[in-house]
N, CA, C and O atoms as CSV, one atom per row, in Angstrom:
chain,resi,resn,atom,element,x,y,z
A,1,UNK,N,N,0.815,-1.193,0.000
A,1,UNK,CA,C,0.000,0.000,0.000
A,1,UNK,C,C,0.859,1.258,0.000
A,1,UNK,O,O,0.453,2.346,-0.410
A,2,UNK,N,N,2.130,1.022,0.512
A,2,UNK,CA,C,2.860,2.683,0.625
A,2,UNK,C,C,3.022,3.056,-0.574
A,2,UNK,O,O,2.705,4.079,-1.181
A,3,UNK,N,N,3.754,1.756,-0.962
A,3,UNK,CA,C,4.027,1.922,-3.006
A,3,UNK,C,C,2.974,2.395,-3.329
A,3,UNK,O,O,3.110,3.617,-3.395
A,4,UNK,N,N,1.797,2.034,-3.616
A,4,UNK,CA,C,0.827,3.078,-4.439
A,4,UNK,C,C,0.914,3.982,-4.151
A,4,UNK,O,O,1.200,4.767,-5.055
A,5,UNK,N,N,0.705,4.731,-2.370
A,5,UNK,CA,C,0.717,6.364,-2.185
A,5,UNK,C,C,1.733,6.829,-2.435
A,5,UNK,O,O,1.583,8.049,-2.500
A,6,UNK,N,N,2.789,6.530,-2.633
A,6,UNK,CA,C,4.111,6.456,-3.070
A,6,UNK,C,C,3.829,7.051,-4.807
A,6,UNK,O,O,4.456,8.047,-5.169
A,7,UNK,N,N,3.567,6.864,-5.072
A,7,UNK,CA,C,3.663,6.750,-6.795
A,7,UNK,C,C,2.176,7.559,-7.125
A,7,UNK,O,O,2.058,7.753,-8.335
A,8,UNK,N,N,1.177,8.002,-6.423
A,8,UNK,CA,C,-0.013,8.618,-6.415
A,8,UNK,C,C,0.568,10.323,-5.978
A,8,UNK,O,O,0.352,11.356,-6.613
A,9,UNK,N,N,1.301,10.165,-4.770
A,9,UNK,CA,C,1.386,11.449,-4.470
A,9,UNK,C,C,2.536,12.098,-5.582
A,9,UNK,O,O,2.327,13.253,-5.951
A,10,UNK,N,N,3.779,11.357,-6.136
A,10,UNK,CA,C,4.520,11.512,-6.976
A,10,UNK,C,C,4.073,12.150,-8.333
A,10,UNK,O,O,4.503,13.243,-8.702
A,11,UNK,N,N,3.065,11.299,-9.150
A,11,UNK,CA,C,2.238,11.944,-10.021
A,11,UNK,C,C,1.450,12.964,-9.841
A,11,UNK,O,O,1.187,13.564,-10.884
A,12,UNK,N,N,0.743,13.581,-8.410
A,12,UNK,CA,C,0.321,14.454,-8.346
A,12,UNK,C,C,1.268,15.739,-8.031
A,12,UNK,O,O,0.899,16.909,-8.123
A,13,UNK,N,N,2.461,15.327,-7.672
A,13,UNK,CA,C,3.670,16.397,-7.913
A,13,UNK,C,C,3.856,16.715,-9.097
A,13,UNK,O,O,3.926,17.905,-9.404
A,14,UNK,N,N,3.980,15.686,-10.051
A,14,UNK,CA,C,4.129,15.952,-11.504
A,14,UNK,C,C,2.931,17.282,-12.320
A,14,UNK,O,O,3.051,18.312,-12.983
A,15,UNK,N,N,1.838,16.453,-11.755
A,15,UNK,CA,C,0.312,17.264,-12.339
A,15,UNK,C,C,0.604,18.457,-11.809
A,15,UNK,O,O,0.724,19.204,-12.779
A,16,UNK,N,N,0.854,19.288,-10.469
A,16,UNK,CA,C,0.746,20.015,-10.306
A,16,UNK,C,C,1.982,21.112,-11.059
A,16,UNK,O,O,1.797,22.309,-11.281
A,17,UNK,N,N,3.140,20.397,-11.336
A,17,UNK,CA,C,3.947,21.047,-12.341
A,17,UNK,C,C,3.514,21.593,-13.495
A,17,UNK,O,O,3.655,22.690,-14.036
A,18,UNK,N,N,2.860,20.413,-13.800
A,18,UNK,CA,C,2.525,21.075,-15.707
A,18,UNK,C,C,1.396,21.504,-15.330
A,18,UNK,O,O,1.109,21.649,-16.518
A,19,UNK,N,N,0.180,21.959,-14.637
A,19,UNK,CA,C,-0.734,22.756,-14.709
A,19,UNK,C,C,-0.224,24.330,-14.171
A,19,UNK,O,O,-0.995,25.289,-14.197
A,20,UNK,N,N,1.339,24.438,-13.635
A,20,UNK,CA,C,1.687,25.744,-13.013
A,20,UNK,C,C,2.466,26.239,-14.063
A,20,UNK,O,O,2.810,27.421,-14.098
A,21,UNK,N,N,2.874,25.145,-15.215
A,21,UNK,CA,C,3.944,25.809,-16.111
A,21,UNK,C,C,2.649,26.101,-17.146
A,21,UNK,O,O,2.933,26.903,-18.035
A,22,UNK,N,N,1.625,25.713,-17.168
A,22,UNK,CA,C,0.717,25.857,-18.849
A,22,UNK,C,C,0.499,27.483,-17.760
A,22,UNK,O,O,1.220,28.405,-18.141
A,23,UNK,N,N,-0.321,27.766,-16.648
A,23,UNK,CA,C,-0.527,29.043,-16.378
A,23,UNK,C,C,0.422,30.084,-16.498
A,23,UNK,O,O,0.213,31.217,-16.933
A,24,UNK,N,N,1.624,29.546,-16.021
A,24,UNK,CA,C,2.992,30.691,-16.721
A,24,UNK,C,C,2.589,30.948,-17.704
A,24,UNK,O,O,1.913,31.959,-17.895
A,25,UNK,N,N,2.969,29.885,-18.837
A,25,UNK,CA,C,2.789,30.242,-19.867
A,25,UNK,C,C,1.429,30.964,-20.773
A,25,UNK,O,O,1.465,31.326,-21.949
A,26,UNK,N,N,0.137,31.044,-19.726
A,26,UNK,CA,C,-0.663,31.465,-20.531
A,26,UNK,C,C,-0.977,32.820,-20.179
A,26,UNK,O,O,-2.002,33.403,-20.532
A,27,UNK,N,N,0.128,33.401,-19.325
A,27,UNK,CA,C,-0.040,34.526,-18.726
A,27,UNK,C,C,1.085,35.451,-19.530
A,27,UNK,O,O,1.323,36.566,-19.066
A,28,UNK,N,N,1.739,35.034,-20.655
A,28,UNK,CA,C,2.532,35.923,-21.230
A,28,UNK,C,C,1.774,35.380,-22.996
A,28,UNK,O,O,1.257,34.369,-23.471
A,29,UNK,N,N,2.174,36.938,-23.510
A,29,UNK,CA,C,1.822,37.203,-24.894
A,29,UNK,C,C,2.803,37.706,-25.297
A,29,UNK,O,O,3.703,38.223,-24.635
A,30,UNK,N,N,2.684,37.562,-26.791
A,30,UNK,CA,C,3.769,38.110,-27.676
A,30,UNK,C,C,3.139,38.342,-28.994
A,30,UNK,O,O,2.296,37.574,-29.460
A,31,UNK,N,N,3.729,39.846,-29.832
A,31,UNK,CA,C,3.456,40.446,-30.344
A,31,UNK,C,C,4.222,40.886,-30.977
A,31,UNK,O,O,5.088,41.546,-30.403
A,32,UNK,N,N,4.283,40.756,-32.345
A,32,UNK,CA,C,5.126,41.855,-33.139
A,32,UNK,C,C,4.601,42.232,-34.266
A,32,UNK,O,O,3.493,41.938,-34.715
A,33,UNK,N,N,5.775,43.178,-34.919
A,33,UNK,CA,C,5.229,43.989,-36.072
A,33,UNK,C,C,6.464,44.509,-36.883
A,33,UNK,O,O,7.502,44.755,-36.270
A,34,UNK,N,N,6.401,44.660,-38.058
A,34,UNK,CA,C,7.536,45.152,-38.813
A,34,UNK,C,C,7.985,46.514,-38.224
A,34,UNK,O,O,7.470,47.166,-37.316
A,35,UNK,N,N,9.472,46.866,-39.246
A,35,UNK,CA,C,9.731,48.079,-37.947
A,35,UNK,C,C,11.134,48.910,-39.029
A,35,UNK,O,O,12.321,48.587,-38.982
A,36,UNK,N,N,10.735,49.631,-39.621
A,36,UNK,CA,C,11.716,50.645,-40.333
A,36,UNK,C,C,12.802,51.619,-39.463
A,36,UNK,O,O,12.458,52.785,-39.268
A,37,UNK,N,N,13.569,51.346,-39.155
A,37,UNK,CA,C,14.641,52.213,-38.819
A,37,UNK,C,C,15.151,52.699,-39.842
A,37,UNK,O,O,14.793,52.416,-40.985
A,38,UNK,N,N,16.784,54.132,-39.296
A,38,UNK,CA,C,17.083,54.465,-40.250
A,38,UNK,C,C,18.348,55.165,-39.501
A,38,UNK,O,O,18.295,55.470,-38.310
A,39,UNK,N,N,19.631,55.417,-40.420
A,39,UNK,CA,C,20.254,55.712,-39.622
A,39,UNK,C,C,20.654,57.348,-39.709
A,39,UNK,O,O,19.896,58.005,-40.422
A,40,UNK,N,N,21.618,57.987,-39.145
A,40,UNK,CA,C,22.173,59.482,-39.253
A,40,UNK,C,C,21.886,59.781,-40.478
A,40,UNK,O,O,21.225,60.819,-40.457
A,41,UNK,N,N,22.067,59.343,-41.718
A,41,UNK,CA,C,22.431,59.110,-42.898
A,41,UNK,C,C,20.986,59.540,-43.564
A,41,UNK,O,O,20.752,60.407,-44.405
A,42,UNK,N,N,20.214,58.744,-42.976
A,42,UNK,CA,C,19.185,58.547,-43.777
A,42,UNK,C,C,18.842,57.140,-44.618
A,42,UNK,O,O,17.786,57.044,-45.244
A,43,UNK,N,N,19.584,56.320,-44.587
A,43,UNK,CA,C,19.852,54.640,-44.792
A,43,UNK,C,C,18.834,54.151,-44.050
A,43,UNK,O,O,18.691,54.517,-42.884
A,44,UNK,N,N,17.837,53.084,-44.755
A,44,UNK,CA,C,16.462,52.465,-44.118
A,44,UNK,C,C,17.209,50.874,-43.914
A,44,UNK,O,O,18.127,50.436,-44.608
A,45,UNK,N,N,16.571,50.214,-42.831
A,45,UNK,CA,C,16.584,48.692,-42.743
A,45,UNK,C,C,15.594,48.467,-42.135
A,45,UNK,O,O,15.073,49.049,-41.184
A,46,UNK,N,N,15.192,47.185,-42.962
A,46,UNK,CA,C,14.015,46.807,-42.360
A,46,UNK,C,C,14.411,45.815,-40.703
A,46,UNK,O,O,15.514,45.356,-40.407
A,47,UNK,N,N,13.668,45.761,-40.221
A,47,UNK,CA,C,13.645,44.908,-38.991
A,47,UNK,C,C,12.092,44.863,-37.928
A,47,UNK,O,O,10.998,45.069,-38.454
A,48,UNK,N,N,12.184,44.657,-36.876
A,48,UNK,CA,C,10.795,44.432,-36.019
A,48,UNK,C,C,11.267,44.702,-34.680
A,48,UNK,O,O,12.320,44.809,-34.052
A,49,UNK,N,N,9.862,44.772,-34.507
A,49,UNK,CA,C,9.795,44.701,-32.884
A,49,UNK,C,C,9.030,44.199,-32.442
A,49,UNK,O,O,7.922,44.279,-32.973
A,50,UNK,N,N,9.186,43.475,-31.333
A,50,UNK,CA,C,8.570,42.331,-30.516
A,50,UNK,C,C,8.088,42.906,-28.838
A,50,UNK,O,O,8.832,43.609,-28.154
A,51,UNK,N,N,6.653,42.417,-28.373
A,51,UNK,CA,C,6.060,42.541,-27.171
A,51,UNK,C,C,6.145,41.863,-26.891
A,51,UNK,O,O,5.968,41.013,-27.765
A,52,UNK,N,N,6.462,41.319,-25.606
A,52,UNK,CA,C,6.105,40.326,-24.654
A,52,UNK,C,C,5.412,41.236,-23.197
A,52,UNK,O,O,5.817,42.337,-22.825
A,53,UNK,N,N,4.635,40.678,-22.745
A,53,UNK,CA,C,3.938,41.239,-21.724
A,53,UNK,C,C,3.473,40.034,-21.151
A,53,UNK,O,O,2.763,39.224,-21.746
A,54,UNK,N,N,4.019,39.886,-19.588
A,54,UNK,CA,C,3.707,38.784,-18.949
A,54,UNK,C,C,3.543,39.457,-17.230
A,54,UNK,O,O,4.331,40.213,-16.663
A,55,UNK,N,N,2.568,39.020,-16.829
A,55,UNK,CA,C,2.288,39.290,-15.347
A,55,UNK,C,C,2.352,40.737,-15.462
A,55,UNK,O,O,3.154,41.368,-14.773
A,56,UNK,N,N,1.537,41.333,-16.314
A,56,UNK,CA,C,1.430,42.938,-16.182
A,56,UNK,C,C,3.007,43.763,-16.548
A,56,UNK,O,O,3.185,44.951,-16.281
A,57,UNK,N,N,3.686,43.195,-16.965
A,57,UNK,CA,C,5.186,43.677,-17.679
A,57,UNK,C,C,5.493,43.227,-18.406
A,57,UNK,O,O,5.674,42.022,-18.583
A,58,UNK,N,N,5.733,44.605,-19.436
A,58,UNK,CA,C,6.343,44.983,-20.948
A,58,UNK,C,C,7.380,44.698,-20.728
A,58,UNK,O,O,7.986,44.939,-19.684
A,59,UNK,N,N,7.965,43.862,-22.117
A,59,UNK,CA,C,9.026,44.051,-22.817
A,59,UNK,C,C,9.340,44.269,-23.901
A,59,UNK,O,O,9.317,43.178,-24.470
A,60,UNK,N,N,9.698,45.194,-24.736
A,60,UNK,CA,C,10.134,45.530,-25.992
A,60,UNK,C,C,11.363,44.979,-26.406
A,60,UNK,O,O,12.317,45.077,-25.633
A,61,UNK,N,N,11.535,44.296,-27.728
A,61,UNK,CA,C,13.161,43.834,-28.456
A,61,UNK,C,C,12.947,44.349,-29.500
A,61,UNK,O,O,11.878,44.062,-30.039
A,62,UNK,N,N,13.842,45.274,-30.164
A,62,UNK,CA,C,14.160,45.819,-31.411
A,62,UNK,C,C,15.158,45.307,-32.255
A,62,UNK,O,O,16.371,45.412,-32.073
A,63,UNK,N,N,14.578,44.737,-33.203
A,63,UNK,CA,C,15.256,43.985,-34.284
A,63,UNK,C,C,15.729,44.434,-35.715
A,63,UNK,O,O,15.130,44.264,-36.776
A,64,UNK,N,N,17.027,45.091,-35.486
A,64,UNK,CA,C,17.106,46.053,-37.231
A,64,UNK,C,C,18.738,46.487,-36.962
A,64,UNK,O,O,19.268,47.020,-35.987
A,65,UNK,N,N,19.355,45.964,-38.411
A,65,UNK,CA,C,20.656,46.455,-38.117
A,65,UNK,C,C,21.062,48.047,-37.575
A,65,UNK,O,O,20.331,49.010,-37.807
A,66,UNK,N,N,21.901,48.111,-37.081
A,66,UNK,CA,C,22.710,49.822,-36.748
A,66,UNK,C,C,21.342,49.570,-35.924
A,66,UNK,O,O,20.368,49.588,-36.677
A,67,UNK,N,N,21.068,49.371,-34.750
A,67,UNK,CA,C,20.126,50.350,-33.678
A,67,UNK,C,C,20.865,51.352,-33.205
A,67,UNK,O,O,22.016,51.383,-33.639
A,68,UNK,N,N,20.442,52.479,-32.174
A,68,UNK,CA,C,20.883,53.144,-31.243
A,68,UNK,C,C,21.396,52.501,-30.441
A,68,UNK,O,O,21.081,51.321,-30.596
A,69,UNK,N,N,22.462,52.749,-29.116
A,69,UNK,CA,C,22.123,52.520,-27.850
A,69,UNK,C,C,20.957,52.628,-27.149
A,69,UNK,O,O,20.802,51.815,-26.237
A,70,UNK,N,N,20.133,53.400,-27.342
A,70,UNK,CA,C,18.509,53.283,-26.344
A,70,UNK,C,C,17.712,52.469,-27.176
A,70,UNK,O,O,16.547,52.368,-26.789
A,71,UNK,N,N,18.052,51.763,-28.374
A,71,UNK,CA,C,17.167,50.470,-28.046
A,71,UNK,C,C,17.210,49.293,-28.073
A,71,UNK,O,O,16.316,48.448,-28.135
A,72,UNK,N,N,18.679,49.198,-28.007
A,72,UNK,CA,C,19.668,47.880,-27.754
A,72,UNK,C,C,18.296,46.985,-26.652
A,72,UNK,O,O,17.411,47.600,-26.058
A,73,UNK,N,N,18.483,45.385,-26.635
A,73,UNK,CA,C,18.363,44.875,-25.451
A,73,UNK,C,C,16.864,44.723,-25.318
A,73,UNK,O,O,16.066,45.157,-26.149
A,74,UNK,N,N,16.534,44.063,-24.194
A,74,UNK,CA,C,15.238,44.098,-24.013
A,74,UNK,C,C,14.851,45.528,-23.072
A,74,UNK,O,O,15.395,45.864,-22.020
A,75,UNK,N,N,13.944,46.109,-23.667
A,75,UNK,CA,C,13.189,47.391,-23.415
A,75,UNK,C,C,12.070,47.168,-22.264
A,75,UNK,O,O,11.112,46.418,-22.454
A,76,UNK,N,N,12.263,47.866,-21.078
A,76,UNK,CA,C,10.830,48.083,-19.804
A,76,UNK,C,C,9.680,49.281,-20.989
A,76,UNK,O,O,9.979,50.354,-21.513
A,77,UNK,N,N,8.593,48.620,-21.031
A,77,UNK,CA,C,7.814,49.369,-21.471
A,77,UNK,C,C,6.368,49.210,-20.625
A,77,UNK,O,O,6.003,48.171,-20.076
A,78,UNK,N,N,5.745,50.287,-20.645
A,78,UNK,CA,C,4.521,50.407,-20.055
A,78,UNK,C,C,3.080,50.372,-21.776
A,78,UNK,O,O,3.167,50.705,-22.958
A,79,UNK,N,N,2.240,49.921,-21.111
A,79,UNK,CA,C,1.196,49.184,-22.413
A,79,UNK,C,C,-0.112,49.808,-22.023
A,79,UNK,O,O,-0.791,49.453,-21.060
A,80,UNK,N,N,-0.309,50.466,-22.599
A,80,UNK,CA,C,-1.617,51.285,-22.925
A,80,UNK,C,C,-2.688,50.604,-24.093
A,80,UNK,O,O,-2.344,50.854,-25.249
A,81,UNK,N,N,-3.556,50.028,-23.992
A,81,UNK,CA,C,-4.845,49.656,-24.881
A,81,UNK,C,C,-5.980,49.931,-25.016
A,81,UNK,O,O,-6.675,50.112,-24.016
A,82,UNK,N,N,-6.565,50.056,-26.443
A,82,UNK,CA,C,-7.948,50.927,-26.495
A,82,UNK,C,C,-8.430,50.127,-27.196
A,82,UNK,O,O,-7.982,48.984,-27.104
A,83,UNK,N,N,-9.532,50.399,-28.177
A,83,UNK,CA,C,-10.144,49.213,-28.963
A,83,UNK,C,C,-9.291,49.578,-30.423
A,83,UNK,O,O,-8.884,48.734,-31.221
A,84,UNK,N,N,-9.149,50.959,-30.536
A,84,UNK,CA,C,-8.478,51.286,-31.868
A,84,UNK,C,C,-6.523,50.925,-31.709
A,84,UNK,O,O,-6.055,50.266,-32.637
A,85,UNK,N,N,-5.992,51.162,-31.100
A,85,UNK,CA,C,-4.698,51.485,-31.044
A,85,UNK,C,C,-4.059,50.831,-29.098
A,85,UNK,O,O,-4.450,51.012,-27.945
A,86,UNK,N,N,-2.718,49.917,-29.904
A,86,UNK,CA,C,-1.755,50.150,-28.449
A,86,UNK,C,C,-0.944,50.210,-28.899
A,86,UNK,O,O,-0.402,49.674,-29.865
A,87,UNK,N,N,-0.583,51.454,-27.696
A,87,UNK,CA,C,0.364,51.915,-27.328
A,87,UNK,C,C,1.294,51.761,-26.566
A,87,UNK,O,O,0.902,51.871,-25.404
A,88,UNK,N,N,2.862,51.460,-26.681
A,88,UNK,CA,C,3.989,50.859,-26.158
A,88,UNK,C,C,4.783,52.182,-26.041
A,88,UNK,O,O,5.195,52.912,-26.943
A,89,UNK,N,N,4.902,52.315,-24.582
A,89,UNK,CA,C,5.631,53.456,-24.193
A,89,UNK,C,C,7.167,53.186,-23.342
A,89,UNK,O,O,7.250,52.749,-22.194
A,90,UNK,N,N,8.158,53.513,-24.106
A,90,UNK,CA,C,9.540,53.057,-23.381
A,90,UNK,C,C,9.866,53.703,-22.043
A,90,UNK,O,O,9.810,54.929,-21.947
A,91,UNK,N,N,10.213,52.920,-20.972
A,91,UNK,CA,C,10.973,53.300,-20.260
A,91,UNK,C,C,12.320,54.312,-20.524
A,91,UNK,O,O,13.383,53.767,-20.822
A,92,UNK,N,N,12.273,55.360,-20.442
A,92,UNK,CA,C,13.705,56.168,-20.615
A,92,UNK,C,C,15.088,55.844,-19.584
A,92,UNK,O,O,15.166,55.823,-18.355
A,93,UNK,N,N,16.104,55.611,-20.631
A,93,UNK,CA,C,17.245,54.804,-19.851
A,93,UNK,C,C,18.197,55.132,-20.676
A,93,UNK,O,O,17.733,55.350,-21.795
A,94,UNK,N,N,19.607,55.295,-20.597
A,94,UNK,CA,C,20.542,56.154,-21.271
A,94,UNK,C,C,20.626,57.504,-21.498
A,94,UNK,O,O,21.390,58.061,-22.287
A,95,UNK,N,N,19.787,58.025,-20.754
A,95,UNK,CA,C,19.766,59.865,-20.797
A,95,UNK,C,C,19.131,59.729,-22.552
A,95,UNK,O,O,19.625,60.414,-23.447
A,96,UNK,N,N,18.118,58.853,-22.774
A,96,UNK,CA,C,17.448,58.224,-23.810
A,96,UNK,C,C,16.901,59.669,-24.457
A,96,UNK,O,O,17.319,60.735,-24.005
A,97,UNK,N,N,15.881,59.613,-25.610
A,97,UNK,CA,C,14.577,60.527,-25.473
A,97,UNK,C,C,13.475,59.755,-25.473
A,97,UNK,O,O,13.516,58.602,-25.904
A,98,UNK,N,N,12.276,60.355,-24.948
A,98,UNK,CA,C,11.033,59.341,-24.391
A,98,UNK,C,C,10.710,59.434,-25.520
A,98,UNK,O,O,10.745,60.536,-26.066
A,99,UNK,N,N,10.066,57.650,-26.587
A,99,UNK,CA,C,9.664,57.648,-27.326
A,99,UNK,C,C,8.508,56.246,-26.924
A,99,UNK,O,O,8.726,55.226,-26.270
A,100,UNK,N,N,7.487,56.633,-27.492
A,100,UNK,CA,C,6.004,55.956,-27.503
A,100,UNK,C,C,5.825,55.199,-29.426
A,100,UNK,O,O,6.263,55.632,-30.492
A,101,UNK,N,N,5.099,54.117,-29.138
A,101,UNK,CA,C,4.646,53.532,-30.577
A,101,UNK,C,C,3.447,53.636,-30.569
A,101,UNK,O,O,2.880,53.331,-29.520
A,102,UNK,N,N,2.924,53.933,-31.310
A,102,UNK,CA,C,1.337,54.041,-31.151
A,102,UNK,C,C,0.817,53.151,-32.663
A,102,UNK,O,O,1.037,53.516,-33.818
A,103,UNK,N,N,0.251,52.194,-32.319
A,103,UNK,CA,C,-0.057,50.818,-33.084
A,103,UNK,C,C,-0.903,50.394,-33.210
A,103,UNK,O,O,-1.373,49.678,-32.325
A,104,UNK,N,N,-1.766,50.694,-34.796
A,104,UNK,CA,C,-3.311,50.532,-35.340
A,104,UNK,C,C,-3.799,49.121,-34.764
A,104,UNK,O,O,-2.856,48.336,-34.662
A,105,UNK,N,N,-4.804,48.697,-34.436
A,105,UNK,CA,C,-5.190,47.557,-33.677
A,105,UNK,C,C,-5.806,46.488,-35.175
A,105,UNK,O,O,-5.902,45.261,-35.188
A,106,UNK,N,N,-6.126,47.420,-36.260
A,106,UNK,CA,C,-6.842,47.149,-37.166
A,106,UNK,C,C,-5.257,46.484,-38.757
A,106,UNK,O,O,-5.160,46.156,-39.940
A,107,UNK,N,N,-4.528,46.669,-37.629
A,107,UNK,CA,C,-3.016,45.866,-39.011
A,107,UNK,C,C,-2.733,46.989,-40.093
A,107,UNK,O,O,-2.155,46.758,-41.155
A,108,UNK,N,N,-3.328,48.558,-39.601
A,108,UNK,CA,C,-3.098,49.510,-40.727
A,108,UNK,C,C,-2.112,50.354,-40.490
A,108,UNK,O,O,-2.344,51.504,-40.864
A,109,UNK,N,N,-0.717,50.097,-39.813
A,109,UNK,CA,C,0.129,50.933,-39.583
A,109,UNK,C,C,0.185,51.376,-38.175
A,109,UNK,O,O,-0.373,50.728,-37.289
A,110,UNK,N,N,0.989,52.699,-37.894
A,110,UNK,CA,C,1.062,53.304,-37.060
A,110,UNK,C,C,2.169,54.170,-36.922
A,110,UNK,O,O,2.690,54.292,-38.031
A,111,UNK,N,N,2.839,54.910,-35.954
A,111,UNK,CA,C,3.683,56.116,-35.583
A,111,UNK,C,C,4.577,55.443,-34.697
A,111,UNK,O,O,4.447,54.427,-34.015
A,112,UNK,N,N,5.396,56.146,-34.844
A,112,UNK,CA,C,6.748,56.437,-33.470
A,112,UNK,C,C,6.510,57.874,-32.973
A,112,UNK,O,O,6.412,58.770,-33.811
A,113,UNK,N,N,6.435,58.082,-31.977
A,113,UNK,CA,C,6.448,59.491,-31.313
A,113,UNK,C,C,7.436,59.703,-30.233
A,113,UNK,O,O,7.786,58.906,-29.362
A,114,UNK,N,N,7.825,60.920,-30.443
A,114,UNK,CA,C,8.975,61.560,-29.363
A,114,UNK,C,C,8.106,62.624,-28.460
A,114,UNK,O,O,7.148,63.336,-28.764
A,115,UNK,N,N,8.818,62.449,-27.237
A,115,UNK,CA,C,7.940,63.416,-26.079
A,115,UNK,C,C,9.043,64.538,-26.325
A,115,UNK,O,O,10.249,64.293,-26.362
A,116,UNK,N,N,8.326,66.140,-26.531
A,116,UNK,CA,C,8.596,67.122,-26.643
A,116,UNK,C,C,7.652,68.327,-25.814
A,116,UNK,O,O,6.579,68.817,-26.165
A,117,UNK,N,N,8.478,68.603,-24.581
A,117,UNK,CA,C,8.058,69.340,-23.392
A,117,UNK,C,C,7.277,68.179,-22.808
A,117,UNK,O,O,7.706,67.103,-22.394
A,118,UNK,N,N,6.039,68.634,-22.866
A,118,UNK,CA,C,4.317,67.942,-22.405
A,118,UNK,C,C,4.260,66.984,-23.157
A,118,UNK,O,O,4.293,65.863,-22.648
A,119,UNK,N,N,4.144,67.140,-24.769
A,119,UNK,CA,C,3.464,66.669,-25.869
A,119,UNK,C,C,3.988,65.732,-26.487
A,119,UNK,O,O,5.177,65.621,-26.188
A,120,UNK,N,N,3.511,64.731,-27.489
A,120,UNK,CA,C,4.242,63.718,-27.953
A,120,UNK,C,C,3.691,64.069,-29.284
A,120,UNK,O,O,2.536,64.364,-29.591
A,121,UNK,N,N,4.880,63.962,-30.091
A,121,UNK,CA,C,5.249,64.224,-31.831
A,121,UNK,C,C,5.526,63.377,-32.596
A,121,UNK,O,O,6.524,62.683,-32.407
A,122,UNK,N,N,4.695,63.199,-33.699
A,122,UNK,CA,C,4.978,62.029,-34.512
A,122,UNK,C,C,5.922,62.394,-34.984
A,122,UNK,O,O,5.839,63.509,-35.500
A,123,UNK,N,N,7.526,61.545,-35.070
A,123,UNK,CA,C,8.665,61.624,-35.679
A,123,UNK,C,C,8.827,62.348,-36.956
A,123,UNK,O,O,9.842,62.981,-37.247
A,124,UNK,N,N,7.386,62.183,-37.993
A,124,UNK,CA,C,7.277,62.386,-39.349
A,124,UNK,C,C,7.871,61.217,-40.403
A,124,UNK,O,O,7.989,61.630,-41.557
A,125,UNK,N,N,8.255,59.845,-40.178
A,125,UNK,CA,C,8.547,58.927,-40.548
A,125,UNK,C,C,8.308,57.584,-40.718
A,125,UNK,O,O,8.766,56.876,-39.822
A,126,UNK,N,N,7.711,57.017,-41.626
A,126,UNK,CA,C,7.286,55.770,-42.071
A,126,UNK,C,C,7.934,54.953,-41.385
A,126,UNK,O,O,9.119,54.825,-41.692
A,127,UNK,N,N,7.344,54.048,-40.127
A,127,UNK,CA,C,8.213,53.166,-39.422
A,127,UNK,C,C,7.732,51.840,-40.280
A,127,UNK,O,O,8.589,51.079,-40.729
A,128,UNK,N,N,6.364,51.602,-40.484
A,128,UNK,CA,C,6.001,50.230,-41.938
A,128,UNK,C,C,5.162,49.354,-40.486
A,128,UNK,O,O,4.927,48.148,-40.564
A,129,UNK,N,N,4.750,50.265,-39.099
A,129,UNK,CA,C,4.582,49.242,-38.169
A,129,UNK,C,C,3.411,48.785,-38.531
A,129,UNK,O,O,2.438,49.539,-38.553
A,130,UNK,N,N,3.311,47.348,-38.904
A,130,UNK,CA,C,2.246,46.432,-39.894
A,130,UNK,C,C,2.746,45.060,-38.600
A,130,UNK,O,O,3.897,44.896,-38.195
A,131,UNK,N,N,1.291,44.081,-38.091
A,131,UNK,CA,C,1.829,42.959,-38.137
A,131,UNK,C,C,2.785,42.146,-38.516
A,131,UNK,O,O,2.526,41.860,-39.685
A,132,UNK,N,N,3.825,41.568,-38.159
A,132,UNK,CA,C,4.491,40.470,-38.635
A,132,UNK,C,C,3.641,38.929,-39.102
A,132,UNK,O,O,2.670,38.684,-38.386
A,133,UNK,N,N,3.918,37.959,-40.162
A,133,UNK,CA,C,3.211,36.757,-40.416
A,133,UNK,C,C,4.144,35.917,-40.068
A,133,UNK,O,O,3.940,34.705,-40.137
C-alpha cells in the first residue's frame, strides 16, 4: 500500500507542475510587427519589434541592423490599450529621449512618437509598423 501512495502522491507532484507551467505560460503574450529604422544618414533597414507582456510587464526587443544605444536589449515598457490602437511606451534609460509607438489595432500601420516638453510628436517617418506573419 505505501508503493501506491508512493507513486499517487509523486504523479500528483508531476500534475501540479505542468498545470503551473501551462498558467505561466498562458499569462505571457507576444506580439510583433515590422519596424523601419534608419540611420544618421538617412539609410532604411528593415527589422521588427517584438512585445512580450507577462504578469502585467512589458518588454520591448528591437530587431534592425545599426540600432541606437537606447534600443539595444530588451526594453521596460509600459502598455496602454484601447479598442483602436496600443500603445507601447519606453521606459527612458541612457539619458534616452522618451519615445512611444502608437499601433493601429486594425493591421493599418502606425507612428513612433517623441515626447517634446508635455506633448508627444509624430517623428514624421514611415516606421512600416504592420503585423508580422
Amino acid at each position: 500500500m505505501k508503493g501506491v501512495v508512493h507513486r499517487v502522491a509523486r504523479w500528483s507532484s508531476v500534475a501540479v507542475i505542468i498545470v503551473a507551467f501551462h498558467l505561466a505560460a498562458s499569462n505571457a503574450t507576444a506580439q510583433s510587427w515590422t519596424y523601419q529604422s534608419y540611420d544618421q544618414v538617412g539609410s532604411s533597414f528593415a527589422g521588427y519589434i517584438t512585445l512580450e507582456e507577462k504578469d502585467g510587464v512589458g518588454i520591448l526587443t528591437m530587431t534592425a541592423p545599426r540600432l541606437d544605444l537606447c534600443y539595444q536589449g530588451d526594453l521596460k515598457v509600459t502598455v496602454t490599450k484601447t479598442d483602436a490602437t496600443t500603445v507601447i511606451t519606453l521606459v527612458p534609460h541612457l539619458n534616452c529621449p522618451e519615445v512611444r509607438f502608437v499601433i493601429n489595432n486594425d493591421g493599418t500601420g502606425g507612428r513612433r512618437e517623441v515626447k517634446r516638453g508635455e506633448d508627444w510628436v509624430w517623428d514624421r517617418t514611415d516606421r512600416r509598423l504592420t503585423p508580422r506573419k
